[in-house]
Biopython code that builds the backbone (N, CA, C, O; Angstrom):
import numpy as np
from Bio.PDB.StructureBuilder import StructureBuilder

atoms = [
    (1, "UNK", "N", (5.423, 0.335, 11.449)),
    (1, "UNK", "CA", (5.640, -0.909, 10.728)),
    (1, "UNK", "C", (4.701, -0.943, 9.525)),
    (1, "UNK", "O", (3.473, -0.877, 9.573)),
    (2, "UNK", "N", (5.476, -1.060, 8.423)),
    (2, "UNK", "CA", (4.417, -1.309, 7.024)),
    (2, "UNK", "C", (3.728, -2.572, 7.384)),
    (2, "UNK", "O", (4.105, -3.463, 8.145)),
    (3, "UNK", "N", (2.196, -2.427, 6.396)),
    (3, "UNK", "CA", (1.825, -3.922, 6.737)),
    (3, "UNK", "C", (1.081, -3.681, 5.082)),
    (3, "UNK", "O", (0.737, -2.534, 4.798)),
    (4, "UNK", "N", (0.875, -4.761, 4.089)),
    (4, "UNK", "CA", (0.347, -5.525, 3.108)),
    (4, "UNK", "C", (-0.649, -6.259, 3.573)),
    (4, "UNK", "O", (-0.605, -7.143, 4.428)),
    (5, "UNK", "N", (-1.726, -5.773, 2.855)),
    (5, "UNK", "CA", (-3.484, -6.921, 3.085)),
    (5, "UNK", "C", (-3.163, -7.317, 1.168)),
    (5, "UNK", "O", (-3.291, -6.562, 0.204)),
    (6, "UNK", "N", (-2.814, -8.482, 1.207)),
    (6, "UNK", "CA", (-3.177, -9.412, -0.167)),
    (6, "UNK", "C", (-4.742, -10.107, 0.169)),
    (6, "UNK", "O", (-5.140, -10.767, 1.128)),
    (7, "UNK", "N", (-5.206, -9.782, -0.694)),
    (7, "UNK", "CA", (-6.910, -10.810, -1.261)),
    (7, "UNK", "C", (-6.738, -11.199, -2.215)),
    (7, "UNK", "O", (-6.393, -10.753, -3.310)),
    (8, "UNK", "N", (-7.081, -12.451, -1.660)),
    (8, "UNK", "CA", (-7.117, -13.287, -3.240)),
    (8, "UNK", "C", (-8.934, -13.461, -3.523)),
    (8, "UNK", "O", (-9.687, -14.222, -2.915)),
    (9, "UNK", "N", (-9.241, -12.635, -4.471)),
    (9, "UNK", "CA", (-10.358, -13.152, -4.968)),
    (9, "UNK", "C", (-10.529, -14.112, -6.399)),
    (9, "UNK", "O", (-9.572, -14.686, -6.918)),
    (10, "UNK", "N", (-11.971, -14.168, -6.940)),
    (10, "UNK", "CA", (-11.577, -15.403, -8.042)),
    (10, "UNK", "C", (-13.006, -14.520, -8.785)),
    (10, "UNK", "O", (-13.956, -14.072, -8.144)),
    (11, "UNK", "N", (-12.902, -14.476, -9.614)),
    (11, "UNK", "CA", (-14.167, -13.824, -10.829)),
    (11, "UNK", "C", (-15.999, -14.441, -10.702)),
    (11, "UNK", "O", (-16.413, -15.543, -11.060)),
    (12, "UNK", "N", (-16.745, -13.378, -10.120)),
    (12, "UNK", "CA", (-17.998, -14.158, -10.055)),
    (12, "UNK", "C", (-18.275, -14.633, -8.527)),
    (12, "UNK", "O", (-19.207, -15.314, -8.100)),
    (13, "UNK", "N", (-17.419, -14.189, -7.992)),
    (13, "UNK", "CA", (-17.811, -14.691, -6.486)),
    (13, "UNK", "C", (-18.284, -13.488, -6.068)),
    (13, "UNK", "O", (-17.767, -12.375, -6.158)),
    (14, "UNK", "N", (-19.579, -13.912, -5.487)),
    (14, "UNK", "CA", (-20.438, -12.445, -4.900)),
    (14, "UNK", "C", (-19.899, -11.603, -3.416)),
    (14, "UNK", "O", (-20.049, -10.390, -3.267)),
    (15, "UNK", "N", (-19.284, -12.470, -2.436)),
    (15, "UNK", "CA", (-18.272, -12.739, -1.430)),
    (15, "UNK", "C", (-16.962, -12.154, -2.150)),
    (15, "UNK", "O", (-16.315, -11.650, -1.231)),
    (16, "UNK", "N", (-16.567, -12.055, -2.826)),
    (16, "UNK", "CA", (-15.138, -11.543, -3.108)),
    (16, "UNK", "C", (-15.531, -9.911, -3.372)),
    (16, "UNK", "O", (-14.971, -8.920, -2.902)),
    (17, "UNK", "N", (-16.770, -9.991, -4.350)),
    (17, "UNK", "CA", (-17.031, -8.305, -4.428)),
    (17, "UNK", "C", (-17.701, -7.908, -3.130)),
    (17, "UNK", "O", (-17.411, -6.750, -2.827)),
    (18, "UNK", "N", (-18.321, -8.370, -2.469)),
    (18, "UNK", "CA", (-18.771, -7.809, -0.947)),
    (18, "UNK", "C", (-17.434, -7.337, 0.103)),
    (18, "UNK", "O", (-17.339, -6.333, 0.809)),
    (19, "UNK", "N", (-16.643, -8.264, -0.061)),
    (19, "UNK", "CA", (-15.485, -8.075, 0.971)),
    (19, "UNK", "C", (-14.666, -6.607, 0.072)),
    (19, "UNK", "O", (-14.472, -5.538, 0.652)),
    (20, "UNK", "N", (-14.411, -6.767, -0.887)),
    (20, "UNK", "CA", (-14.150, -5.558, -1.326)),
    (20, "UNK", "C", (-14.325, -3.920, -1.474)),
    (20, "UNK", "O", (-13.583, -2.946, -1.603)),
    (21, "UNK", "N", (-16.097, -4.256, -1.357)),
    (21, "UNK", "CA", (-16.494, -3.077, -1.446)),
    (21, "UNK", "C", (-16.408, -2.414, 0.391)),
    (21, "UNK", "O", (-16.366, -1.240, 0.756)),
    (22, "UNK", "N", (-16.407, -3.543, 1.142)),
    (22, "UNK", "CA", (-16.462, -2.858, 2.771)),
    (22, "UNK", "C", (-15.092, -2.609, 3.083)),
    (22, "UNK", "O", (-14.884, -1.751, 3.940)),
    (23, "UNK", "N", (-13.924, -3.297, 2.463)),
    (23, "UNK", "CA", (-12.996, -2.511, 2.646)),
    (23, "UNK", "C", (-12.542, -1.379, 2.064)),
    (23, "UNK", "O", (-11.704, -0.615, 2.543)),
    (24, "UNK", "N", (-13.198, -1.259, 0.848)),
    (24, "UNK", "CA", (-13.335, 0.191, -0.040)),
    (24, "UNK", "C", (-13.672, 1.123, 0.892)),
    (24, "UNK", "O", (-12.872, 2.056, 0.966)),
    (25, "UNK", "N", (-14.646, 1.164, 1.657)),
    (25, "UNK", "CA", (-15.476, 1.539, 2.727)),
    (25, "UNK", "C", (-15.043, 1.850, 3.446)),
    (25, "UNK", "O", (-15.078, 3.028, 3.800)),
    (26, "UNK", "N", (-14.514, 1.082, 3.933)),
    (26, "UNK", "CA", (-13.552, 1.357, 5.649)),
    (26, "UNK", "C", (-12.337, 1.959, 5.313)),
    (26, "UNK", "O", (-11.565, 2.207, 6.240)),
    (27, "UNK", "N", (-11.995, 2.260, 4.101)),
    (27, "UNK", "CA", (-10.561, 2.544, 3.677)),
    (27, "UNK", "C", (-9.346, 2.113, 3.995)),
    (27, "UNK", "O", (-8.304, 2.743, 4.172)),
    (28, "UNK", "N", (-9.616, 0.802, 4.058)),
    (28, "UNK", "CA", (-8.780, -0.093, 3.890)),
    (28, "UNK", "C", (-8.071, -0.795, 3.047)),
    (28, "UNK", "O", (-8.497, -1.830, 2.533)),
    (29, "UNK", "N", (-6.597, -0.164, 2.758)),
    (29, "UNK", "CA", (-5.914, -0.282, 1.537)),
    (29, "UNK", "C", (-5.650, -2.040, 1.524)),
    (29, "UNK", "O", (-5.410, -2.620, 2.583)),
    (30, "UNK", "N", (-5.729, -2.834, 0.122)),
    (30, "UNK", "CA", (-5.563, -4.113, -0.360)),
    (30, "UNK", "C", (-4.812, -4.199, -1.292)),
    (30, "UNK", "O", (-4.628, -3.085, -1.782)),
    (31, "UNK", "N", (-4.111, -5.216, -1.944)),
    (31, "UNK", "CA", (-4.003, -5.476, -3.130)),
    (31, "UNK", "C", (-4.569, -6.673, -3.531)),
    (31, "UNK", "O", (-4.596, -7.616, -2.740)),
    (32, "UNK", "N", (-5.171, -6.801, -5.007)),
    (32, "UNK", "CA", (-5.935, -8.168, -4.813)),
    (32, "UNK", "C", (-5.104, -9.017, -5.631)),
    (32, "UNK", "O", (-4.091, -8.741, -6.273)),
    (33, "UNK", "N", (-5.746, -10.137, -5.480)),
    (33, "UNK", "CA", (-5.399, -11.181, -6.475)),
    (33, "UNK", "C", (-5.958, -12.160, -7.057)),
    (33, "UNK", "O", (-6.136, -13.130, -6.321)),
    (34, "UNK", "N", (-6.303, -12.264, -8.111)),
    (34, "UNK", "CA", (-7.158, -12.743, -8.809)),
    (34, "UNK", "C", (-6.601, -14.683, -8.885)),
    (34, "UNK", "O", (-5.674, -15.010, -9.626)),
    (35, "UNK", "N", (-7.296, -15.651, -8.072)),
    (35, "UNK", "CA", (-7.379, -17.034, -8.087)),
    (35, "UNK", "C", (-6.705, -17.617, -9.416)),
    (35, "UNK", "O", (-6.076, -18.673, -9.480)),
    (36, "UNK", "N", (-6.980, -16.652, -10.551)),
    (36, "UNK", "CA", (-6.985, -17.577, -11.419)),
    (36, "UNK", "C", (-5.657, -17.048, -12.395)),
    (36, "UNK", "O", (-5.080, -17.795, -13.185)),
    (37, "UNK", "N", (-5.300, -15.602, -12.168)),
    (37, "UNK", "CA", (-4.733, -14.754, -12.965)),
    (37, "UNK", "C", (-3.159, -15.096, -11.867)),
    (37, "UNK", "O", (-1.996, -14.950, -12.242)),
    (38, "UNK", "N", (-3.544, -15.484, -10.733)),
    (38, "UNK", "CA", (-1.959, -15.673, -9.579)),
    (38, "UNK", "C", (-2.389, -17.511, -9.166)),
    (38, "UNK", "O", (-2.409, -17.639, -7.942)),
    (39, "UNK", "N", (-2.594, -18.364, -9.639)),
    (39, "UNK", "CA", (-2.763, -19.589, -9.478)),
    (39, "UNK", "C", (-1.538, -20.115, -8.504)),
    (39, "UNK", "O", (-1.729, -20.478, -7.343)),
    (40, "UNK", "N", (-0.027, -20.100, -9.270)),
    (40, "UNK", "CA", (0.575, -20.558, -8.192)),
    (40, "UNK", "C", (0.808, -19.945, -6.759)),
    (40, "UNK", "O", (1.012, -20.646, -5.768)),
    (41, "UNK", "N", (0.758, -18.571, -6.748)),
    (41, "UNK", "CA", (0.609, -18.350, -5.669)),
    (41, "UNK", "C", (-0.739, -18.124, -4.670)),
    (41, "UNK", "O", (-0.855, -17.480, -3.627)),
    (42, "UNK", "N", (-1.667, -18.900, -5.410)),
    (42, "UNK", "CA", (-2.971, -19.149, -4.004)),
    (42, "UNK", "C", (-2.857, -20.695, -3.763)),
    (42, "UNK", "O", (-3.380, -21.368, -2.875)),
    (43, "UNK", "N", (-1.916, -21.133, -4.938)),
    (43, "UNK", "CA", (-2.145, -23.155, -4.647)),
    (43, "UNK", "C", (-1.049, -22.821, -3.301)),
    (43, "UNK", "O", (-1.338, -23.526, -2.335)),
    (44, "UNK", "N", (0.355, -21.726, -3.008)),
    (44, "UNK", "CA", (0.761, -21.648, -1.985)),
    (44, "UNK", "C", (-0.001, -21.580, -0.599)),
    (44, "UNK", "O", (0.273, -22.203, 0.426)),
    (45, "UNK", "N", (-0.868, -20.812, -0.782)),
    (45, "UNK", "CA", (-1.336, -19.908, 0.021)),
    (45, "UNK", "C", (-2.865, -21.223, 0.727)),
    (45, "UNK", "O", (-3.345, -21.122, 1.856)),
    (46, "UNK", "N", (-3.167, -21.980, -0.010)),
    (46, "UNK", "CA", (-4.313, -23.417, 0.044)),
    (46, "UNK", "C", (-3.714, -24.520, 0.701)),
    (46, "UNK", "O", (-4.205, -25.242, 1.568)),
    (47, "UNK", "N", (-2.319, -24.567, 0.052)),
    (47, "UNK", "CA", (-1.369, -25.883, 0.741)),
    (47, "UNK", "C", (-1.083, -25.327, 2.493)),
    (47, "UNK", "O", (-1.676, -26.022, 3.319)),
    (48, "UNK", "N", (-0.529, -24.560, 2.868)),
    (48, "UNK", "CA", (-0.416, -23.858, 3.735)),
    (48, "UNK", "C", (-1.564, -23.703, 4.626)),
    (48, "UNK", "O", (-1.323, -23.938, 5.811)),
    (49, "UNK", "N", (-3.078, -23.269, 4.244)),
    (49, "UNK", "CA", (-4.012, -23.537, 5.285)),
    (49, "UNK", "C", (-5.154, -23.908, 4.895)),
    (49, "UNK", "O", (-6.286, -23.433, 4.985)),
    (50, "UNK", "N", (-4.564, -25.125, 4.298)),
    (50, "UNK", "CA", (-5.987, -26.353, 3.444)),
    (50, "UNK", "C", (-7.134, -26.157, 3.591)),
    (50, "UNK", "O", (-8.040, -26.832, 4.080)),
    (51, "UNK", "N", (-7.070, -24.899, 3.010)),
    (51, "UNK", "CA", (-8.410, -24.069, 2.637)),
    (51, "UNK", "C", (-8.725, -23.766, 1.496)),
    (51, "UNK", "O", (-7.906, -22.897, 1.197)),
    (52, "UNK", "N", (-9.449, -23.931, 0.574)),
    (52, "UNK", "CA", (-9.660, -23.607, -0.691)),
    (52, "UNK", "C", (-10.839, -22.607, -1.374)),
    (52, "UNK", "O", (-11.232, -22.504, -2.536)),
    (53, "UNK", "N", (-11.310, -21.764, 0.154)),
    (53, "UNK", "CA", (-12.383, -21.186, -0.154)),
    (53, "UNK", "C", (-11.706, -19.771, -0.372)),
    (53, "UNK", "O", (-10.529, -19.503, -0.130)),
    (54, "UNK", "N", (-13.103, -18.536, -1.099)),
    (54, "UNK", "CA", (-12.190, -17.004, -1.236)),
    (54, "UNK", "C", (-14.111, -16.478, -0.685)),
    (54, "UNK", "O", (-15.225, -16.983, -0.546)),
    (55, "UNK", "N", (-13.470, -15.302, -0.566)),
    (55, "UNK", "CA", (-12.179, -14.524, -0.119)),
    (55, "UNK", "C", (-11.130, -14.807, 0.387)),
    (55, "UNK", "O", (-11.457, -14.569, 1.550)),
    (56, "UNK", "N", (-10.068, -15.145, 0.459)),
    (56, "UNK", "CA", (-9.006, -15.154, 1.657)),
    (56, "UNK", "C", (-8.180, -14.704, 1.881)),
    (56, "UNK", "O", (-7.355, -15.537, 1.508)),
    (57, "UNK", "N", (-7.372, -13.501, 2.455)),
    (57, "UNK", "CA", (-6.581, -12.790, 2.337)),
    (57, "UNK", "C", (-5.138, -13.104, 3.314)),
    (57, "UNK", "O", (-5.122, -13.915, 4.240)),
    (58, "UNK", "N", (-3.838, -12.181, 2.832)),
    (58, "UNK", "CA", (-3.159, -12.158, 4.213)),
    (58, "UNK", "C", (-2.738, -11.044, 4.080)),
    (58, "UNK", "O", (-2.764, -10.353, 3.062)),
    (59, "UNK", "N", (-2.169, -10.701, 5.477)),
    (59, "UNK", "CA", (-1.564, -9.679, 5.892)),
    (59, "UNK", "C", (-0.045, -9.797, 5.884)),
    (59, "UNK", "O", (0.337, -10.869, 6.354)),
    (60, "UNK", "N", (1.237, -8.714, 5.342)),
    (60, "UNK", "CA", (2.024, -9.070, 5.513)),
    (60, "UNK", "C", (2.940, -7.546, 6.356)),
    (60, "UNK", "O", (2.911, -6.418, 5.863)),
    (61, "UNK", "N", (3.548, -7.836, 7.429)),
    (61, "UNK", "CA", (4.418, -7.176, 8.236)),
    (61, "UNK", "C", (5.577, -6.777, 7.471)),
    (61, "UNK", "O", (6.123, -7.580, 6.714)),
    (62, "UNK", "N", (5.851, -5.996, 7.567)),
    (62, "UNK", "CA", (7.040, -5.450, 6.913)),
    (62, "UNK", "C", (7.657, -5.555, 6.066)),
    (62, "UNK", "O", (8.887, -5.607, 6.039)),
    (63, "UNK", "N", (6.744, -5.617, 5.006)),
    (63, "UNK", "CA", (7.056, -6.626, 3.590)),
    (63, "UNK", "C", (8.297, -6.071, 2.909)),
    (63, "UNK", "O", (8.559, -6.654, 1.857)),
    (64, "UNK", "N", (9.061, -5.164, 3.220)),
    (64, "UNK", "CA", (10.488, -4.506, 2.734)),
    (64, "UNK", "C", (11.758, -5.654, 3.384)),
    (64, "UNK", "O", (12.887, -5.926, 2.975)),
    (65, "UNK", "N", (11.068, -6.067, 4.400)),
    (65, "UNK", "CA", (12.448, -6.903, 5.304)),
    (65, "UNK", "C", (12.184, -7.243, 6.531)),
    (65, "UNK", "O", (11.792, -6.513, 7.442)),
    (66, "UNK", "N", (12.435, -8.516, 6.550)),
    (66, "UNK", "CA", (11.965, -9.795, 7.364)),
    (66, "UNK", "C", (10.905, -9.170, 7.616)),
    (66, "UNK", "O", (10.665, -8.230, 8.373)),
    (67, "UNK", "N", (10.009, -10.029, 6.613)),
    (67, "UNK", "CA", (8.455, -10.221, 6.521)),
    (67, "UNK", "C", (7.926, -11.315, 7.440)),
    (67, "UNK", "O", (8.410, -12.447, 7.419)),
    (68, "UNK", "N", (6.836, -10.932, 8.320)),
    (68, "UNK", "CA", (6.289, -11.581, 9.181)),
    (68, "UNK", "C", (4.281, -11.976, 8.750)),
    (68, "UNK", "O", (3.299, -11.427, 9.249)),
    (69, "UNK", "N", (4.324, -13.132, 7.644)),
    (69, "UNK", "CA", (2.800, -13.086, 7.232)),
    (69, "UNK", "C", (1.956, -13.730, 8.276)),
    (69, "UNK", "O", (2.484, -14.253, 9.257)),
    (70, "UNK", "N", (0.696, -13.713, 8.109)),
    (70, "UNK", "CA", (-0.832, -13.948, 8.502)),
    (70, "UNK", "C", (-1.238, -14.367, 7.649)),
    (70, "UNK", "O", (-1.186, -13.895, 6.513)),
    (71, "UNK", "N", (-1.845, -15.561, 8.060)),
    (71, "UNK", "CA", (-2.930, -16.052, 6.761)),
    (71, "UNK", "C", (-4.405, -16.472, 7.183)),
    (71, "UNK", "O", (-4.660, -17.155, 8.176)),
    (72, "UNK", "N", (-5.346, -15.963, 6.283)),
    (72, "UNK", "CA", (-6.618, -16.170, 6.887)),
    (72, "UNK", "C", (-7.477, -16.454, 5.867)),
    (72, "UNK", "O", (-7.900, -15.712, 4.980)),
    (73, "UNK", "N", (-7.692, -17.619, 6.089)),
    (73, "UNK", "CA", (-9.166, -18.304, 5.217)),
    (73, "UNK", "C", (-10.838, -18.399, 5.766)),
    (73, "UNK", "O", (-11.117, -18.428, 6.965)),
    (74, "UNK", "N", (-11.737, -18.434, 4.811)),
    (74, "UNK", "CA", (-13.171, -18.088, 5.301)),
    (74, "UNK", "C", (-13.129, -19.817, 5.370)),
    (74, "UNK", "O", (-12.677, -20.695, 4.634)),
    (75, "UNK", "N", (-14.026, -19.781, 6.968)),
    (75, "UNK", "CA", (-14.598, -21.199, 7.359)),
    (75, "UNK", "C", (-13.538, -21.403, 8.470)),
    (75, "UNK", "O", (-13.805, -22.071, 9.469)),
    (76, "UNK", "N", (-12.381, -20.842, 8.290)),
    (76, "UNK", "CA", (-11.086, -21.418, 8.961)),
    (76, "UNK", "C", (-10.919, -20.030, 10.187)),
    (76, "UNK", "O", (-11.238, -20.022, 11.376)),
    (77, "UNK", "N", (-10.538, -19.363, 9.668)),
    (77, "UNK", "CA", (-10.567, -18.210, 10.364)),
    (77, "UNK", "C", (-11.468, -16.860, 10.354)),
    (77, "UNK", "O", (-11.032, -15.824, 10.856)),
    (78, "UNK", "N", (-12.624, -16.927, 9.811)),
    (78, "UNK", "CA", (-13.791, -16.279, 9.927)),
    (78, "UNK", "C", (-14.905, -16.713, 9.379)),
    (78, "UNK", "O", (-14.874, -17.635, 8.564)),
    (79, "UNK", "N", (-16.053, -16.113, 9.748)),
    (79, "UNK", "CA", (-17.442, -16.703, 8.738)),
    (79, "UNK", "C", (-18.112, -16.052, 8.017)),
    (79, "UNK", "O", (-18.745, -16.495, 7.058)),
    (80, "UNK", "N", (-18.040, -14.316, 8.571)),
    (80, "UNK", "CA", (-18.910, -13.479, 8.092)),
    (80, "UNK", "C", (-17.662, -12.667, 7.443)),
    (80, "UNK", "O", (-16.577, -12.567, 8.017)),
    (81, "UNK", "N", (-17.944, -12.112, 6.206)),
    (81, "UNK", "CA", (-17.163, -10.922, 5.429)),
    (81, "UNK", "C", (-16.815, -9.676, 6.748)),
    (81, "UNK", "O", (-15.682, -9.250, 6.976)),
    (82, "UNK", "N", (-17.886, -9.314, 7.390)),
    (82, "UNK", "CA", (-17.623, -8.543, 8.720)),
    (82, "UNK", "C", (-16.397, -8.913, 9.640)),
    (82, "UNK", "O", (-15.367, -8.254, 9.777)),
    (83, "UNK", "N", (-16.767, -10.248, 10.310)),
    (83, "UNK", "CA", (-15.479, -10.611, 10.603)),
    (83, "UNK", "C", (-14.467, -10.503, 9.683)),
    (83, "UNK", "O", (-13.744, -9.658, 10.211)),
    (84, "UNK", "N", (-14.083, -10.733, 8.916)),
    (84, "UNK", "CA", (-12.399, -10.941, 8.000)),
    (84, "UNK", "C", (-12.308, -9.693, 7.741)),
    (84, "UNK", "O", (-11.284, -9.561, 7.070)),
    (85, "UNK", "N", (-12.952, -8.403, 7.942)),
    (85, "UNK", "CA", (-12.575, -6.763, 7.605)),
    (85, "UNK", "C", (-12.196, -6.577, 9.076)),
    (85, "UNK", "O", (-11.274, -5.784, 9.267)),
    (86, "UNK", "N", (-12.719, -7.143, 10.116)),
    (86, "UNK", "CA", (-12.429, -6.809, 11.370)),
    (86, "UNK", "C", (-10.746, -7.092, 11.552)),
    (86, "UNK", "O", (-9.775, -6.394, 11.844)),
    (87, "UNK", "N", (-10.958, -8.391, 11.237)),
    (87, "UNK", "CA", (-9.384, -8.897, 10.926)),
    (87, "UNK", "C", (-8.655, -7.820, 10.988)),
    (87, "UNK", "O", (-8.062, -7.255, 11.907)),
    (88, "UNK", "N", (-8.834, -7.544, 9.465)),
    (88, "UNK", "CA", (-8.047, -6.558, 8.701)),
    (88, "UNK", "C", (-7.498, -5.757, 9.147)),
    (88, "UNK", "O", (-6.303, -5.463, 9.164)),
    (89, "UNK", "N", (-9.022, -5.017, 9.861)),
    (89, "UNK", "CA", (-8.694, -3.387, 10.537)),
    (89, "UNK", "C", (-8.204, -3.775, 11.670)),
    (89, "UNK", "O", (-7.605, -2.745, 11.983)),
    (90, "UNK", "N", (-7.977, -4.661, 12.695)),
    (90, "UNK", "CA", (-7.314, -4.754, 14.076)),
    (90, "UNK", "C", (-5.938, -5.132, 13.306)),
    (90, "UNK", "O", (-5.324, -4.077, 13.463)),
    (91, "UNK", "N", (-5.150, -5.901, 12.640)),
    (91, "UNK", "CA", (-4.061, -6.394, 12.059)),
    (91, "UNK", "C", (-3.362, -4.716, 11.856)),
    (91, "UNK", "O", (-2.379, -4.297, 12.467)),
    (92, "UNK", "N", (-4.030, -4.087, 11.016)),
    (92, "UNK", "CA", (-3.398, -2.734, 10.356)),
    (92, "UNK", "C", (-3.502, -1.232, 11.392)),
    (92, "UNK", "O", (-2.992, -0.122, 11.240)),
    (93, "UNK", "N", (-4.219, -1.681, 12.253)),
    (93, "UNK", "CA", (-4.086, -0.770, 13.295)),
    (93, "UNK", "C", (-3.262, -0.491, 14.521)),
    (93, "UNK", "O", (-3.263, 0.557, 15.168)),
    (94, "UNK", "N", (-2.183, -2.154, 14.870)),
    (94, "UNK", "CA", (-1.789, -2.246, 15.642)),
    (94, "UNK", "C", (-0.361, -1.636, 15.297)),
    (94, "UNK", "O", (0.514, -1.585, 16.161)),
]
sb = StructureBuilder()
sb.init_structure("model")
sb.init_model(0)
sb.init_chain("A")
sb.init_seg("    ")
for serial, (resi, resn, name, xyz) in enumerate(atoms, 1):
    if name == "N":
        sb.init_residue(resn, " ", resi, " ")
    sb.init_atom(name, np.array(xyz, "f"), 0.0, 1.0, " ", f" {name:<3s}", serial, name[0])
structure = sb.get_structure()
């Protein structure tokens, strides 16, 4: 099963380049997205889990056909950058 890790990061957040570089690390493929450069689609992604903090990424299942997403915000669904790579890597491993 294909799976998609979207991050939305936002410019200047020290947390957006930390989470990045450990998934650089772990080799854990992303695509990002920049808060400000994809606006309507993180105001989706905020309305959805009235969260407005970043890093926040999702995961998406089979993004070719019937896509099955994950969504995960910091405070909401993790605290530490460690946790939300853990995420990641259990989501993309299964």
């Amino acid at each position: 099963m294909d799976k998609l890790v979207v991050l939305f990061t936002m410019k200047g957040c020290p947390y957006c380049v930390e989470m990045k570089e450990k998934l650089k690390e772990s080799n854990l493929n992303f695509v990002e997205r920049d808060i400000d450069e994809h606006e309507e689609e993180y105001d989706l992604f905020v309305e959805v889990t009235e969260n407005d903090y970043v890093p926040a990424f999702m995961i998406i299942e089979s993004p070719e056909k019937d896509p099955k997403t994950h969504l995960f915000a910091p405070e909401r669904d993790f605290n530490e950058i460690d946790e939300g790579v853990k995420i990641i890597r259990e989501h993309l491993e299964k």
